[in-house]
PDB file of N, CA, C and O in Angstrom:
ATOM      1  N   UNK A   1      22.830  89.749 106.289  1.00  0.00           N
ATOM      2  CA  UNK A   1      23.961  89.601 107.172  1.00  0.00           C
ATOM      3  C   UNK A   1      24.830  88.430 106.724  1.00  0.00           C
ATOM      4  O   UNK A   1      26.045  88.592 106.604  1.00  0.00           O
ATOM      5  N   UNK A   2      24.219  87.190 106.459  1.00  0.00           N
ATOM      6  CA  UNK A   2      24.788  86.208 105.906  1.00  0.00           C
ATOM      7  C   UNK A   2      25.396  86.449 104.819  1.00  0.00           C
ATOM      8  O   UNK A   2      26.575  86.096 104.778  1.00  0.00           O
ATOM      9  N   UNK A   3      24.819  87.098 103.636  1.00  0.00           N
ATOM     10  CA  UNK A   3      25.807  87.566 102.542  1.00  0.00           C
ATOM     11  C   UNK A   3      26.834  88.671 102.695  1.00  0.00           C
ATOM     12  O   UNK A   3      27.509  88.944 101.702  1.00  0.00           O
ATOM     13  N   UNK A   4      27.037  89.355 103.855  1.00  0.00           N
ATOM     14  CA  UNK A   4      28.175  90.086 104.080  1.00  0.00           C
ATOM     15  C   UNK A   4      29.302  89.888 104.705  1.00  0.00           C
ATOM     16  O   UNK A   4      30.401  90.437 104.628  1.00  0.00           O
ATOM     17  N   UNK A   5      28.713  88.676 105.599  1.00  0.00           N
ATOM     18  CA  UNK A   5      30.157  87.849 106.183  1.00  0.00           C
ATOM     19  C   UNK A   5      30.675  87.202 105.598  1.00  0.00           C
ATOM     20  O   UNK A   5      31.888  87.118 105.791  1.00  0.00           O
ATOM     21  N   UNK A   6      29.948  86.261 104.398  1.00  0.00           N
ATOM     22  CA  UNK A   6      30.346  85.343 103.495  1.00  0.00           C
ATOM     23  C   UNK A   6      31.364  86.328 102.458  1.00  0.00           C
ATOM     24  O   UNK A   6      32.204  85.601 101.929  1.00  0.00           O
ATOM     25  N   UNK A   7      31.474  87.478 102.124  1.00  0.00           N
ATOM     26  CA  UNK A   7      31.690  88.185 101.517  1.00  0.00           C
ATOM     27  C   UNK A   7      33.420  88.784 102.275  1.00  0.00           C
ATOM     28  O   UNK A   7      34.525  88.984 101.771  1.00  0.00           O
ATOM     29  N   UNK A   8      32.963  88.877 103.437  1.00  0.00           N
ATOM     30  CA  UNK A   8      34.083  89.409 104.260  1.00  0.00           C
ATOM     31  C   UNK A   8      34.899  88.272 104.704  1.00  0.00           C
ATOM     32  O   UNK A   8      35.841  88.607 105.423  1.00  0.00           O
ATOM     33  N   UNK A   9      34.781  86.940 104.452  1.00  0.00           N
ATOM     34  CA  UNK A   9      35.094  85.654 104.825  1.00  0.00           C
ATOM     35  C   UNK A   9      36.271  85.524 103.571  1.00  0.00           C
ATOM     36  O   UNK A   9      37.488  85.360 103.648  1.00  0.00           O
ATOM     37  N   UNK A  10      35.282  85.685 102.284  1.00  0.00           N
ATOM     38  CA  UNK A  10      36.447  85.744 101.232  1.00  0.00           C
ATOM     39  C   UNK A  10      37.216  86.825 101.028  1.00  0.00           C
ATOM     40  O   UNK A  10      38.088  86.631 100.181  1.00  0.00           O
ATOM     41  N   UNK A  11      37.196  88.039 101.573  1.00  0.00           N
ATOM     42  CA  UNK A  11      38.414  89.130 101.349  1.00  0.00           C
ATOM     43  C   UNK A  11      39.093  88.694 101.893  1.00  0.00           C
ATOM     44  O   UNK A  11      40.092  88.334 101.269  1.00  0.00           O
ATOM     45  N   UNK A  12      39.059  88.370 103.626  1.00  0.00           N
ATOM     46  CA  UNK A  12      39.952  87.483 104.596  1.00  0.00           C
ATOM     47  C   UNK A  12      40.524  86.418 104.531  1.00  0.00           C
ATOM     48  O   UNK A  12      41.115  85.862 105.457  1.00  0.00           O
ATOM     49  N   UNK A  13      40.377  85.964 103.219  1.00  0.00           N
ATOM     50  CA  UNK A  13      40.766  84.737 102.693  1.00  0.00           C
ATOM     51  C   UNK A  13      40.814  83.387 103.859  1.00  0.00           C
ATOM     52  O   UNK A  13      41.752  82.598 103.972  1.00  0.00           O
ATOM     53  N   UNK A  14      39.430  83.382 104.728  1.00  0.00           N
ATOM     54  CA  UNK A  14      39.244  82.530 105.908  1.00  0.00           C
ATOM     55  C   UNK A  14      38.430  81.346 105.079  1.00  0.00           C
ATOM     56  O   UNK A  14      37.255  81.554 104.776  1.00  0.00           O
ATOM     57  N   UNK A  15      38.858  80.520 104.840  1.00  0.00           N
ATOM     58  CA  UNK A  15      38.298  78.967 104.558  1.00  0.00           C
ATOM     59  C   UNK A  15      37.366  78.503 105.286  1.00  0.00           C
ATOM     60  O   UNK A  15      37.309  78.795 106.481  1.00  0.00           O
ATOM     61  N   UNK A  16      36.359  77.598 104.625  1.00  0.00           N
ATOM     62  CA  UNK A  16      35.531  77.112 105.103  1.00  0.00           C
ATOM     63  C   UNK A  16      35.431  76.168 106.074  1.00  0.00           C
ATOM     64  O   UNK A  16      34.431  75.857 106.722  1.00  0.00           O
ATOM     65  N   UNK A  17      37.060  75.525 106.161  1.00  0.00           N
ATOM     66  CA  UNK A  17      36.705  74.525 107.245  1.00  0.00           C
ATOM     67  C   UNK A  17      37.546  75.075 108.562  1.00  0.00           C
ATOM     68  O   UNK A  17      37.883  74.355 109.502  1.00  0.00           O
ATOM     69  N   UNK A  18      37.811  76.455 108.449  1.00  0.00           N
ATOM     70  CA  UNK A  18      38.561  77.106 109.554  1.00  0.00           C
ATOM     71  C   UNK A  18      37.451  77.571 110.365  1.00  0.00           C
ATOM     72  O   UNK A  18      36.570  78.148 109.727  1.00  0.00           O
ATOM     73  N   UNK A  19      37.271  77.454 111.674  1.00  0.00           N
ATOM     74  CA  UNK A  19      36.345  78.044 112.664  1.00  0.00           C
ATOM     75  C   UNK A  19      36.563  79.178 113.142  1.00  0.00           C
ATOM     76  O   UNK A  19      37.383  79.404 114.031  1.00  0.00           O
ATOM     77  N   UNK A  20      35.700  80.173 112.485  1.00  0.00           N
ATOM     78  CA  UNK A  20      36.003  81.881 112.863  1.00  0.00           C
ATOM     79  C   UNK A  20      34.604  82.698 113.290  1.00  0.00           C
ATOM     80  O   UNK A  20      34.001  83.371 112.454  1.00  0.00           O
ATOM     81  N   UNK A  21      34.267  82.604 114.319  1.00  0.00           N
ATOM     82  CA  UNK A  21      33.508  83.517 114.318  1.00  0.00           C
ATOM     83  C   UNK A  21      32.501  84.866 114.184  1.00  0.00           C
ATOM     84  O   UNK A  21      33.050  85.791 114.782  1.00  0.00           O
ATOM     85  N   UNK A  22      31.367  85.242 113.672  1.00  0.00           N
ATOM     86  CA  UNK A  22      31.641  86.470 113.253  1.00  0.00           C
ATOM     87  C   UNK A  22      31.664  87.233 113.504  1.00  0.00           C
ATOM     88  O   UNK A  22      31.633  88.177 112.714  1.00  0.00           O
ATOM     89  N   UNK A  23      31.745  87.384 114.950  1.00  0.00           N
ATOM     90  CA  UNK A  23      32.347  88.865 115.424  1.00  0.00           C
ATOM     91  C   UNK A  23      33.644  88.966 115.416  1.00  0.00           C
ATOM     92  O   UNK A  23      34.140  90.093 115.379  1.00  0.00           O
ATOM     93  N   UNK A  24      34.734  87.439 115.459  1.00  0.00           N
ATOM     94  CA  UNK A  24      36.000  88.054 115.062  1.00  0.00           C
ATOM     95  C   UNK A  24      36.406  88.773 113.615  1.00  0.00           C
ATOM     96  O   UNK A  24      37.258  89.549 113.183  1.00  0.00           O
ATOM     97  N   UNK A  25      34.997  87.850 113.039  1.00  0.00           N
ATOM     98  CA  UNK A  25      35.615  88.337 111.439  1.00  0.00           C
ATOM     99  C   UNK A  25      35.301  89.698 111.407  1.00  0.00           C
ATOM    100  O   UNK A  25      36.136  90.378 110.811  1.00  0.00           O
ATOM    101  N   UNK A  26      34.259  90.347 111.914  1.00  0.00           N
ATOM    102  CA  UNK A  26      33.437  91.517 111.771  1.00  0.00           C
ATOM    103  C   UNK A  26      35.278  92.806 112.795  1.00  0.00           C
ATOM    104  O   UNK A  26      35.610  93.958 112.517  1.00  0.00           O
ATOM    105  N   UNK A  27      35.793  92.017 113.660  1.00  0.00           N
ATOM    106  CA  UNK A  27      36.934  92.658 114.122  1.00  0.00           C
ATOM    107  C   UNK A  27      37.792  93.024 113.420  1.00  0.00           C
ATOM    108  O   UNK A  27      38.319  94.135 113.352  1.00  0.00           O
ATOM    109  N   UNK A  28      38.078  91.632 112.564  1.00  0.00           N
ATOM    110  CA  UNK A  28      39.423  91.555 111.563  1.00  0.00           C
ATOM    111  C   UNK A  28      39.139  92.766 110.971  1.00  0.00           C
ATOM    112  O   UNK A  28      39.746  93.814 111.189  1.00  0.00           O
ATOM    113  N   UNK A  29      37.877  92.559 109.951  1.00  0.00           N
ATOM    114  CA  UNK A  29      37.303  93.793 109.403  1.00  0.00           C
ATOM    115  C   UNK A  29      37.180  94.994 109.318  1.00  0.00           C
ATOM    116  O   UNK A  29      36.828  95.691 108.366  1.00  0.00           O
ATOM    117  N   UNK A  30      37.512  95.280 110.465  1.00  0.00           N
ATOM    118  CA  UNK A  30      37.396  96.352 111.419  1.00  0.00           C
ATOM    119  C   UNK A  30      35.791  97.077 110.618  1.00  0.00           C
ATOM    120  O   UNK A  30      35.759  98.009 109.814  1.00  0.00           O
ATOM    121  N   UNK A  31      35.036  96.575 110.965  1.00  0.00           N
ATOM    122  CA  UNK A  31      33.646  97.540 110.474  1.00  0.00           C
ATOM    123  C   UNK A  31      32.578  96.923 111.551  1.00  0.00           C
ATOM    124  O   UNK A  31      32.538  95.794 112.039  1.00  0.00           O
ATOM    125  N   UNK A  32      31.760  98.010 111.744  1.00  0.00           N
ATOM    126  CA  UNK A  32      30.459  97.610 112.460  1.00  0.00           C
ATOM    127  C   UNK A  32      28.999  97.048 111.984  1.00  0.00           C
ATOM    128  O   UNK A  32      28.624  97.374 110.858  1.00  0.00           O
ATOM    129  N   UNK A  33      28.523  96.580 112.440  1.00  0.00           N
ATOM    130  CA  UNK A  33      27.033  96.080 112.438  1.00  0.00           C
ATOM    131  C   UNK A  33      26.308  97.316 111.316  1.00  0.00           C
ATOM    132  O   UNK A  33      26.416  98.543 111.311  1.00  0.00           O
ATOM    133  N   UNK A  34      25.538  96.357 110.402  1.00  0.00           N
ATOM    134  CA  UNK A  34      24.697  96.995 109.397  1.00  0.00           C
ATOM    135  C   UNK A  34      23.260  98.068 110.422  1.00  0.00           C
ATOM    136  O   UNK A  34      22.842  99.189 110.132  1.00  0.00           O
ATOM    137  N   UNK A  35      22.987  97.483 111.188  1.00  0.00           N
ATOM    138  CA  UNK A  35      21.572  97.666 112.087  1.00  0.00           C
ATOM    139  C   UNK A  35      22.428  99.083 112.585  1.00  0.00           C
ATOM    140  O   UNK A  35      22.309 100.119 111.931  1.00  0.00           O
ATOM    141  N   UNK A  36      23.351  99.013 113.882  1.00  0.00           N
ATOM    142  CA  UNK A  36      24.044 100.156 113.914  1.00  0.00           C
ATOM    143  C   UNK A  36      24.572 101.681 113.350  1.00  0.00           C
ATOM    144  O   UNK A  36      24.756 102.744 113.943  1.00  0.00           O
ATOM    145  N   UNK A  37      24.701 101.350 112.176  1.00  0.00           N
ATOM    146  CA  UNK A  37      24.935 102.285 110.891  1.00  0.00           C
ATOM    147  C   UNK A  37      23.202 103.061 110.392  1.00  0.00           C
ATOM    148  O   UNK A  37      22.776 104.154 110.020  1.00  0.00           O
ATOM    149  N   UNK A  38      22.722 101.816 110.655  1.00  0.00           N
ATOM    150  CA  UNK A  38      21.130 102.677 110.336  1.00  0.00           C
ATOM    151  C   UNK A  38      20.249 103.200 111.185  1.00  0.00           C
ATOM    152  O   UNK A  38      19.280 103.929 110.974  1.00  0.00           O
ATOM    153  N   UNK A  39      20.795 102.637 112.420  1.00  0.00           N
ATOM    154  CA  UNK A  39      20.348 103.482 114.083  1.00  0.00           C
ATOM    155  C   UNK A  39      21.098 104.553 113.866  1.00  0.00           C
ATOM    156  O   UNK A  39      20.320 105.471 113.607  1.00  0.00           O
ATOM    157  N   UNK A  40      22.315 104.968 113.828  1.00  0.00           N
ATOM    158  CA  UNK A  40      23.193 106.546 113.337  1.00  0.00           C
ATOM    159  C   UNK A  40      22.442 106.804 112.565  1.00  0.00           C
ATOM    160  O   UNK A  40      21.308 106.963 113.018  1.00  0.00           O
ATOM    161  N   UNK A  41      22.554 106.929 111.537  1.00  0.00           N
ATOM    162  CA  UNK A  41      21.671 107.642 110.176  1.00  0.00           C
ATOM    163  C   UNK A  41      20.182 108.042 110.916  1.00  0.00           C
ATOM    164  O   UNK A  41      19.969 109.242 110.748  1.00  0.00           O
ATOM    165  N   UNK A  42      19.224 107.452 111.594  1.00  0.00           N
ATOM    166  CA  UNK A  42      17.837 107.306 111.462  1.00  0.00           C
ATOM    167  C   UNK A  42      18.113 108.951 112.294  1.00  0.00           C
ATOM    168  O   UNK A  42      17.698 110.026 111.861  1.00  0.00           O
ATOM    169  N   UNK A  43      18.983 108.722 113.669  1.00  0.00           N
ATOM    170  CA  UNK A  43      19.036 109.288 114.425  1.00  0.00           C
ATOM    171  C   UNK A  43      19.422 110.830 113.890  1.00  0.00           C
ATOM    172  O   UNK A  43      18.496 111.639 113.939  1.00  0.00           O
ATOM    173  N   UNK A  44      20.296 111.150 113.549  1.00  0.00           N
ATOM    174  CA  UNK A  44      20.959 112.094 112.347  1.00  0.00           C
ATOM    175  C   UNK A  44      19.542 112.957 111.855  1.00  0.00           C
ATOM    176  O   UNK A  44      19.111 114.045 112.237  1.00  0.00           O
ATOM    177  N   UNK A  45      18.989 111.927 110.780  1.00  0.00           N
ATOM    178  CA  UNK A  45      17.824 112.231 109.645  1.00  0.00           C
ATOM    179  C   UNK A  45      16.836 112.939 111.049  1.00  0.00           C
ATOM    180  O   UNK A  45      16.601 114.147 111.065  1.00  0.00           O
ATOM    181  N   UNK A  46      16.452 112.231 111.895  1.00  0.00           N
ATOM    182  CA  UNK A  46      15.675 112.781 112.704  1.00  0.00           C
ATOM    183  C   UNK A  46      15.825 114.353 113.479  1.00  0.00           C
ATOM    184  O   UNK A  46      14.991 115.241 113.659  1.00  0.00           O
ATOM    185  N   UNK A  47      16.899 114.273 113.743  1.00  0.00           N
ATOM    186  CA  UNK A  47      17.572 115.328 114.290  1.00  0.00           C
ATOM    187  C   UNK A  47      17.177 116.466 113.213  1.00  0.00           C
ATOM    188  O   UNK A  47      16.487 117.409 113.599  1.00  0.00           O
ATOM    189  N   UNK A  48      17.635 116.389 111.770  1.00  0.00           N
ATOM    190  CA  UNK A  48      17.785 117.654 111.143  1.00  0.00           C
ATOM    191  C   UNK A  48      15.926 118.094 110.883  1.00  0.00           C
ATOM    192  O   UNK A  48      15.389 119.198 110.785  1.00  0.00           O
ATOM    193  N   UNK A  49      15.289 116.558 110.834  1.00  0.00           N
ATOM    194  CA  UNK A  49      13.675 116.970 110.882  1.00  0.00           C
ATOM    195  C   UNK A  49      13.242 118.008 111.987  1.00  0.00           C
ATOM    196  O   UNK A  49      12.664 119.085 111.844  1.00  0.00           O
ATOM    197  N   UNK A  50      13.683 117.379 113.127  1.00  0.00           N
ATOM    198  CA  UNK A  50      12.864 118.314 114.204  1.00  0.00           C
ATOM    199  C   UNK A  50      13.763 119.888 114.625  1.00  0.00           C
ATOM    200  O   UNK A  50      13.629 120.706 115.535  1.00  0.00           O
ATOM    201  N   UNK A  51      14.513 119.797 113.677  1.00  0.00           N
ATOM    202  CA  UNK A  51      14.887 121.431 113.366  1.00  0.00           C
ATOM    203  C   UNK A  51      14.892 122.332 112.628  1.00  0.00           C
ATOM    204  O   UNK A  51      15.457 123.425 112.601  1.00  0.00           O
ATOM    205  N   UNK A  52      13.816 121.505 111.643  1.00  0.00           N
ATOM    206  CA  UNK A  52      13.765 122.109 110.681  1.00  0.00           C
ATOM    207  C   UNK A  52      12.035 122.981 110.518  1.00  0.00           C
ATOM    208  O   UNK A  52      11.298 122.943 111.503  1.00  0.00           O
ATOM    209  N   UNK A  53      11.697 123.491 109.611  1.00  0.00           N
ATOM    210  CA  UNK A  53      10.571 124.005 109.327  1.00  0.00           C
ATOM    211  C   UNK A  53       9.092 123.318 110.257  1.00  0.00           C
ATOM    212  O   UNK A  53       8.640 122.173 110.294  1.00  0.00           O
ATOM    213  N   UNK A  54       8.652 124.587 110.923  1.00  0.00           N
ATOM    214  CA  UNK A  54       7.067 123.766 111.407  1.00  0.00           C
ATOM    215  C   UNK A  54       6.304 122.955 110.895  1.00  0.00           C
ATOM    216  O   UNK A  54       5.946 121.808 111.158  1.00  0.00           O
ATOM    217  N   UNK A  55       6.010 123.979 109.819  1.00  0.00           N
ATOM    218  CA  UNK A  55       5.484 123.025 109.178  1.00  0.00           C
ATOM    219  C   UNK A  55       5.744 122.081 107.522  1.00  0.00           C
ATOM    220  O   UNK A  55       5.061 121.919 106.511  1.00  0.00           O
ATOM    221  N   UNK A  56       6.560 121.814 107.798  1.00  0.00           N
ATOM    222  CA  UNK A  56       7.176 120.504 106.644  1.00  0.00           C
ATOM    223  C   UNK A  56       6.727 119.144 106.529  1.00  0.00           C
ATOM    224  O   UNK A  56       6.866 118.543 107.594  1.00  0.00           O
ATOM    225  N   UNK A  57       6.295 118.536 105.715  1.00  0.00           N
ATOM    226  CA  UNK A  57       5.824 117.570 105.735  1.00  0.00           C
ATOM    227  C   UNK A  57       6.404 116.679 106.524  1.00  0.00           C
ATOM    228  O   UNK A  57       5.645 115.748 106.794  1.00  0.00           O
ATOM    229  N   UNK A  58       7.517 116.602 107.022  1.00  0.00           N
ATOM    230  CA  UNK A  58       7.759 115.531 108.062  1.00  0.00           C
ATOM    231  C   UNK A  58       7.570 115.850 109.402  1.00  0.00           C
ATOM    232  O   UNK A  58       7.591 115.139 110.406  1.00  0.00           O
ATOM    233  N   UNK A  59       7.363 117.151 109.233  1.00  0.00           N
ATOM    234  CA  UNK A  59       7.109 117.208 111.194  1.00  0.00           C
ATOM    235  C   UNK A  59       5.642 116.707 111.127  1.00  0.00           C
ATOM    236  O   UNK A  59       5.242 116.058 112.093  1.00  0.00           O
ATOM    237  N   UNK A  60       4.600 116.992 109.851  1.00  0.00           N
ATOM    238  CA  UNK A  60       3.261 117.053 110.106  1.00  0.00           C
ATOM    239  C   UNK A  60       3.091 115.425 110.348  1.00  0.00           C
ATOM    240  O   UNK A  60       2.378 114.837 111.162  1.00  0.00           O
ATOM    241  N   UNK A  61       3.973 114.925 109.381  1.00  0.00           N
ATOM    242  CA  UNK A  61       4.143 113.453 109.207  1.00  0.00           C
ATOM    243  C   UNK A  61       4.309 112.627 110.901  1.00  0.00           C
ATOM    244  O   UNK A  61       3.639 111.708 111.373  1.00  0.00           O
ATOM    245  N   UNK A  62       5.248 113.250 111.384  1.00  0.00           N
ATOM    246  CA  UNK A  62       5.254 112.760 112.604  1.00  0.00           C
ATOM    247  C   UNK A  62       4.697 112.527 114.220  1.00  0.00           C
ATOM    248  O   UNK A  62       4.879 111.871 115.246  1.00  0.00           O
ATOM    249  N   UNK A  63       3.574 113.998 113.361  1.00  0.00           N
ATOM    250  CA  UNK A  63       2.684 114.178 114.892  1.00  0.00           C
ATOM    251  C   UNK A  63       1.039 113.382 114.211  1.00  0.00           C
ATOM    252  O   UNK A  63       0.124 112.939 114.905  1.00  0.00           O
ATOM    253  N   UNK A  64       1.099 113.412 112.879  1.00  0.00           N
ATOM    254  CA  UNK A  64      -0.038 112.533 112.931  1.00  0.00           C
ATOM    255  C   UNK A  64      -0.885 111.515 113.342  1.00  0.00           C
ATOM    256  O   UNK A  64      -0.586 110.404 112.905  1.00  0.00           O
ATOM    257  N   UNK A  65      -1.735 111.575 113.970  1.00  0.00           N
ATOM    258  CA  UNK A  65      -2.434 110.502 114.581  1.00  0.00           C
ATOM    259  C   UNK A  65      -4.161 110.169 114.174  1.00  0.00           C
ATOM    260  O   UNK A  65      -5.245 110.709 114.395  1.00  0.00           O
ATOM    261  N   UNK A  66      -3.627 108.882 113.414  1.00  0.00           N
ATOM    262  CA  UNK A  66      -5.298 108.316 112.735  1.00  0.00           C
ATOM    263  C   UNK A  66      -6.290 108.885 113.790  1.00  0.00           C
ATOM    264  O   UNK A  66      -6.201 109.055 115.006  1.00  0.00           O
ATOM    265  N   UNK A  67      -7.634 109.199 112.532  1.00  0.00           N
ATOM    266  CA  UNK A  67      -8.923 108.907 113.230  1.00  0.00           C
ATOM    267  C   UNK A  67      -9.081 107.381 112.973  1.00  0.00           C
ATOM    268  O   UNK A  67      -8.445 106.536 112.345  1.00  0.00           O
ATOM    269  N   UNK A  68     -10.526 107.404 113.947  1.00  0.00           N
ATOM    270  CA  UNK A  68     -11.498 105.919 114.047  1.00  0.00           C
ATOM    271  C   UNK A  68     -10.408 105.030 114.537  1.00  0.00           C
ATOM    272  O   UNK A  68      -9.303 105.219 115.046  1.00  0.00           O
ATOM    273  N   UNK A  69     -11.364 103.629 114.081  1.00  0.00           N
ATOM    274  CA  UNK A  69     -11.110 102.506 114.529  1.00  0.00           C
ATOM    275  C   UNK A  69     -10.553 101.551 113.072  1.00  0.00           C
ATOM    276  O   UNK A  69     -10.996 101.797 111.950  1.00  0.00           O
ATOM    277  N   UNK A  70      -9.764 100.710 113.281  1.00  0.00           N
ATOM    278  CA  UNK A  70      -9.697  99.611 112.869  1.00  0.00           C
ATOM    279  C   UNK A  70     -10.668  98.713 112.256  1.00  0.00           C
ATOM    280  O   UNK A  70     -11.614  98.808 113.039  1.00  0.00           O
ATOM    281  N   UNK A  71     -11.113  97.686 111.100  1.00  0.00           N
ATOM    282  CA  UNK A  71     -11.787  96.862 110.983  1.00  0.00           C
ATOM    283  C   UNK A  71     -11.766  95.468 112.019  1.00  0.00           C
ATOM    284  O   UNK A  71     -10.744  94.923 112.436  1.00  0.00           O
ATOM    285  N   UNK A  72     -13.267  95.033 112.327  1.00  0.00           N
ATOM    286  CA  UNK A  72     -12.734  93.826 113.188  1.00  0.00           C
ATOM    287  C   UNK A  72     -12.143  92.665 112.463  1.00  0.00           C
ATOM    288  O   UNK A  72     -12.579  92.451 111.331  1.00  0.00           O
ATOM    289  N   UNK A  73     -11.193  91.863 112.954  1.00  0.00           N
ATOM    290  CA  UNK A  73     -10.573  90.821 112.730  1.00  0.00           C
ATOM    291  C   UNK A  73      -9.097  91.454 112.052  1.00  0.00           C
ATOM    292  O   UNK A  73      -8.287  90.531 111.970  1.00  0.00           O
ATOM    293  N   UNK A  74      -8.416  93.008 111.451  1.00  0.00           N
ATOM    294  CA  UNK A  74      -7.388  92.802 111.301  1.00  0.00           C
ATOM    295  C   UNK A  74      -6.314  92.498 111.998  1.00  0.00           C
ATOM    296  O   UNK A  74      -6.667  92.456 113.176  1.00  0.00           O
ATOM    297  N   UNK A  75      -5.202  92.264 111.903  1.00  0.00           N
ATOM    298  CA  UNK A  75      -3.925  92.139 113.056  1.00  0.00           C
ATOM    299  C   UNK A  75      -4.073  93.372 113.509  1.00  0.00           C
ATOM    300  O   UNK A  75      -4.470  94.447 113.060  1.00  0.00           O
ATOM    301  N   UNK A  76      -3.578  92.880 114.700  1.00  0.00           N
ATOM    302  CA  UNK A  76      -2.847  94.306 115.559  1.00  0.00           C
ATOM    303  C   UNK A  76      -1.705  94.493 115.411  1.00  0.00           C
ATOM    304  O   UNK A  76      -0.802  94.039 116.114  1.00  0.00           O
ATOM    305  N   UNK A  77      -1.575  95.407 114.181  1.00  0.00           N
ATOM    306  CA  UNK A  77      -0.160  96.188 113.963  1.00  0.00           C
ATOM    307  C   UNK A  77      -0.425  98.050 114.598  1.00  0.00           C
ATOM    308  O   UNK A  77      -1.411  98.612 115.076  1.00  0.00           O
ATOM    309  N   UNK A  78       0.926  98.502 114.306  1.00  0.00           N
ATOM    310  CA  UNK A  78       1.197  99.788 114.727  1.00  0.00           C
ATOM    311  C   UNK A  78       0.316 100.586 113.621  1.00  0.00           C
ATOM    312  O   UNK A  78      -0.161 100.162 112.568  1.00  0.00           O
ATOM    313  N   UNK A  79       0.251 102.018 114.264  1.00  0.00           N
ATOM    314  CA  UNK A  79       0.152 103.107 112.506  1.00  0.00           C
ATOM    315  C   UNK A  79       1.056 103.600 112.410  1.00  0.00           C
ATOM    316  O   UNK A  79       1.151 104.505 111.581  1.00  0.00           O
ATOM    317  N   UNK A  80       2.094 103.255 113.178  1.00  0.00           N
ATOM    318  CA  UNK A  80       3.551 104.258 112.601  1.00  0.00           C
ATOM    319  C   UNK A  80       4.486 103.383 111.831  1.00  0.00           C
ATOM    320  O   UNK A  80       5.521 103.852 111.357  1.00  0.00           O
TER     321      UNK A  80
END
């Protein structure tokens, strides 16, 4: 994120000792949030999965659910 405002700072030809915020700059810009763009897409990609073929590796992919247990002492992370 830091290297894209810094980036959009110099197209805007906004100086360093000028105080600009970056959502104004992200305005000037007129473009949206990186995170946003990949919440669309994920959403999209998902969509054409669950309309697509029964059985395709991503639907199987998505209903999968581990056997067993965990070793003791790893973190508690997700399996997805």
């Amino acid at each position: 994120m830091l290297f894209r405002l810094k980036c959009l700072r110099t197209i805007l030809r906004i100086r360093w000792p000028t105080r600009v915020s970056n959502k104004e700059i992200m305005d000037r810009a007129s473009v949206s949030r990186i995170n946003d763009k990949i919440r669309r897409r994920r959403w999209t990609w998902i969509g054409h999965v669950l309309f697509g073929d029964k059985s395709s590796d991503c639907i199987v992919a998505l209903g999968w659910q581990p056997e067993g247990k965990r070793a003791v002492g790893r973190p508690k992370t997700t399996w997805r």
